[in-house]
LUMDRENKOL-337531 format. One line per 4 residues: their letters; for each residue x, y, z of N, C-alpha, C. Coordinates in nm, 4 decimals, decimal comma, padded with zeros to 6 digits. Example, Ala and Ser with C-alpha at 12.3 -4.5 7.8 and 13.67 -1.06 7.14 Angstrom:
REM residues 2
AS) 01,3190 -00,5690 00,7800 01,2300 -00,4500 00,7800 01,3200 -00,3300 00,7800; 01,2850 -00,2250 00,7080 01,3670 -00,1060 00,7140 01,2900 00,0030 00,7870;
END
This chain:
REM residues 71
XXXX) 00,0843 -00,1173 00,0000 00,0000 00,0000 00,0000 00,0893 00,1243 00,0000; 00,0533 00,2343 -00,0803 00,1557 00,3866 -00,0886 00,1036 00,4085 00,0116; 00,2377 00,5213 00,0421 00,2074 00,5945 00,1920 00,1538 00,7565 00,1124; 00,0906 00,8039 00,2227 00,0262 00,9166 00,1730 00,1282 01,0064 00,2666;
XXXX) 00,1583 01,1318 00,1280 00,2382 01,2002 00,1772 00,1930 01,3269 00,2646; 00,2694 01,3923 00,3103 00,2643 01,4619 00,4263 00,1650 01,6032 00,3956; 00,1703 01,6151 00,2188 00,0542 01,7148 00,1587 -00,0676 01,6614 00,1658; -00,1123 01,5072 00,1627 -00,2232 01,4951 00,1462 -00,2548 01,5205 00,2991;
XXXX) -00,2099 01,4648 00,3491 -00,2243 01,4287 00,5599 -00,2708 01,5780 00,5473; -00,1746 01,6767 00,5241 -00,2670 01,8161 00,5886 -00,3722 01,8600 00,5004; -00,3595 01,8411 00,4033 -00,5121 01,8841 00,2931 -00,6366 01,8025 00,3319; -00,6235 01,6527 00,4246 -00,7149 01,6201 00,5058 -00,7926 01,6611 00,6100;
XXXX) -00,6457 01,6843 00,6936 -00,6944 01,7201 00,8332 -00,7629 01,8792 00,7769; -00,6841 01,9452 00,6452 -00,7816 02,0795 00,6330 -00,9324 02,0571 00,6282; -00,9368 01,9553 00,5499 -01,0706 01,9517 00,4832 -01,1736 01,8741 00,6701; -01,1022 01,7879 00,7050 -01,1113 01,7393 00,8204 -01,2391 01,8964 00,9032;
XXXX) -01,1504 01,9796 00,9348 -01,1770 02,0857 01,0056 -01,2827 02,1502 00,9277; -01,3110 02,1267 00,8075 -01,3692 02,2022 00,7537 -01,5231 02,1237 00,7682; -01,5300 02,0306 00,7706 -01,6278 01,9376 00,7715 -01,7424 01,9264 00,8977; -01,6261 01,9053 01,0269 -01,6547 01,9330 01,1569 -01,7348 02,0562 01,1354;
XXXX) -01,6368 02,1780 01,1560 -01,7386 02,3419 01,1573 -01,8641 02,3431 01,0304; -01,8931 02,2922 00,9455 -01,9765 02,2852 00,9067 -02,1313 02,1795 00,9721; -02,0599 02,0595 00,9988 -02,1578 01,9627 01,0862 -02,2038 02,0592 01,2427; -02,0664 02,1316 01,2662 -02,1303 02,2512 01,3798 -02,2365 02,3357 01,3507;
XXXX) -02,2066 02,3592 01,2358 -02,2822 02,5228 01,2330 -02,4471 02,4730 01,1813; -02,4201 02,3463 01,1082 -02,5902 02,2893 01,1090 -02,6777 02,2691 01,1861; -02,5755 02,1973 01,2897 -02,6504 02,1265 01,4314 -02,6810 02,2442 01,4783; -02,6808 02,3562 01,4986 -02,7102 02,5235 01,5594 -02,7975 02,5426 01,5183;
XXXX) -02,7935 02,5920 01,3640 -02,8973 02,6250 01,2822 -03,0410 02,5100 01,3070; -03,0033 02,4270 01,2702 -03,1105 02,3232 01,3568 -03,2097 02,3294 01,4896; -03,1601 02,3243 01,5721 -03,1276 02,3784 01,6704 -03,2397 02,4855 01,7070; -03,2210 02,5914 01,6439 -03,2275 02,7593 01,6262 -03,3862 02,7139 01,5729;
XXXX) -03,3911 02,6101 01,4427 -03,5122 02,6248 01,3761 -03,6143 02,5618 01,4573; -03,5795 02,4236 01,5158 -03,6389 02,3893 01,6450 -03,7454 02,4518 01,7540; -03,6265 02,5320 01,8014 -03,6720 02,6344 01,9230 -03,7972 02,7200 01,8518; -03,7111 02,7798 01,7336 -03,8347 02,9243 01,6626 -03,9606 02,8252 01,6180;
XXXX) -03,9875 02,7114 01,5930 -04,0584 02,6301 01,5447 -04,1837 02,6224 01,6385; -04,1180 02,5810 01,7658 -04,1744 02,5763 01,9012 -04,2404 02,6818 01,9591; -04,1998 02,8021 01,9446 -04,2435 02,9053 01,9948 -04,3382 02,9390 01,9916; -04,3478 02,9578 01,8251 -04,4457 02,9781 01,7054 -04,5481 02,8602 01,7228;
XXXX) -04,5762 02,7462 01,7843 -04,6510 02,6725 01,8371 -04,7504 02,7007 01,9420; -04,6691 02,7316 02,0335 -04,7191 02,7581 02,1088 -04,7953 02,9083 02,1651; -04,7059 02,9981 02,0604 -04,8265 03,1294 02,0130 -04,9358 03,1096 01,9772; -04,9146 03,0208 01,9142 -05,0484 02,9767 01,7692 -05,1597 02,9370 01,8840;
XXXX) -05,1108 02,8488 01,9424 -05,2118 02,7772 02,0730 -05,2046 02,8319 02,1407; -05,1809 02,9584 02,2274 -05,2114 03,0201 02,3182 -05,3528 03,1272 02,2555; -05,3105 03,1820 02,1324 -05,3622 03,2245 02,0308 -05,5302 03,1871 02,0296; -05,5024 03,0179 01,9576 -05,6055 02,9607 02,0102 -05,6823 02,9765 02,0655;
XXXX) -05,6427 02,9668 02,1867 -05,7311 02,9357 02,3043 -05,7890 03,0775 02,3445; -05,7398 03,1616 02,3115 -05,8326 03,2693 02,3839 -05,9037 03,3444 02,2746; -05,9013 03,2866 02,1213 -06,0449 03,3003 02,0709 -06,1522 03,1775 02,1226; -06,1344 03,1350 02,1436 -06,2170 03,0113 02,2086 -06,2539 03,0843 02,3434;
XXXX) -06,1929 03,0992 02,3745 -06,2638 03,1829 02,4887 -06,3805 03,3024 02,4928; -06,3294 03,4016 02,4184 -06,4018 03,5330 02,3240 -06,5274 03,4619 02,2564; -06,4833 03,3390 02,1937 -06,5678 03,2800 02,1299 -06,6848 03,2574 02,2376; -06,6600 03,1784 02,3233 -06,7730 03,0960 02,3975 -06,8471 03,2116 02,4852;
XXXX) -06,7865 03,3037 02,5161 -06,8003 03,4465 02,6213 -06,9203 03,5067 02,5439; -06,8895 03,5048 02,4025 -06,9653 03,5719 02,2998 -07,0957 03,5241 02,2636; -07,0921 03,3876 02,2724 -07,2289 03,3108 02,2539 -07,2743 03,2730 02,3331; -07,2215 03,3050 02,4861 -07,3153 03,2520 02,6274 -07,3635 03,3770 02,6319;
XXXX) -07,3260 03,5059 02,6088 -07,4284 03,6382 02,5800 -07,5010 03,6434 02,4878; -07,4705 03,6329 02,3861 -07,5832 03,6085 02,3042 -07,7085 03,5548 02,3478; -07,7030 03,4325 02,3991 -07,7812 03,3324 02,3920 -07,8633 03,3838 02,5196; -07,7925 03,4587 02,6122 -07,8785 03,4889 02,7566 -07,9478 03,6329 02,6716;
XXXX) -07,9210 03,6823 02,5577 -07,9729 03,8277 02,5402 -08,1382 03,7167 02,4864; -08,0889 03,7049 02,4322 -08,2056 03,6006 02,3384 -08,3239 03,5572 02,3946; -08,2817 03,4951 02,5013 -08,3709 03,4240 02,6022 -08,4503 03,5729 02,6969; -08,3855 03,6470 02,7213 -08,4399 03,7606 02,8159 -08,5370 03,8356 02,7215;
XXX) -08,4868 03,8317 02,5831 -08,5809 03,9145 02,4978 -08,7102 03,8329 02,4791; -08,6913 03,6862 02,5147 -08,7497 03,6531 02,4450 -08,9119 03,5779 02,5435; -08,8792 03,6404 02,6951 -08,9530 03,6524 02,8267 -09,0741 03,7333 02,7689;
END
């Protein structure tokens, strides 16, 4: 088997390093999209829930105007 010379060894370990900080900077970005993903979830459903609320607030008045008018 040839031995690999001492240019390739460091044009490895360059590329080496280069590979790593990239597998870094994904796993972050990842990461990052995750969290903002989540957030935005749970806006949405907090969101939710308090038209559901407005909602039901809105039609238990209604429904008592209705009935009183309708004495």
């Amino acid at each position: 088997m040839a031995e690999v010379s001492a240019e390739r060894k460091a044009a490895i370990a360059d590329i080496l390093v280069e590979v790593t900080k990239a597998m870094d900077r994904a796993e972050s970005e990842g990461e990052e999209l995750v969290d903002h993903t989540m957030r935005q979830a749970i806006v949405l459903i907090g969101i939710s829930l308090i038209g559901y609320v407005i909602a039901r607030l809105f039609i238990q008045y209604v429904s008592n105007k209705m009935k009183a008018s309708a004495k």
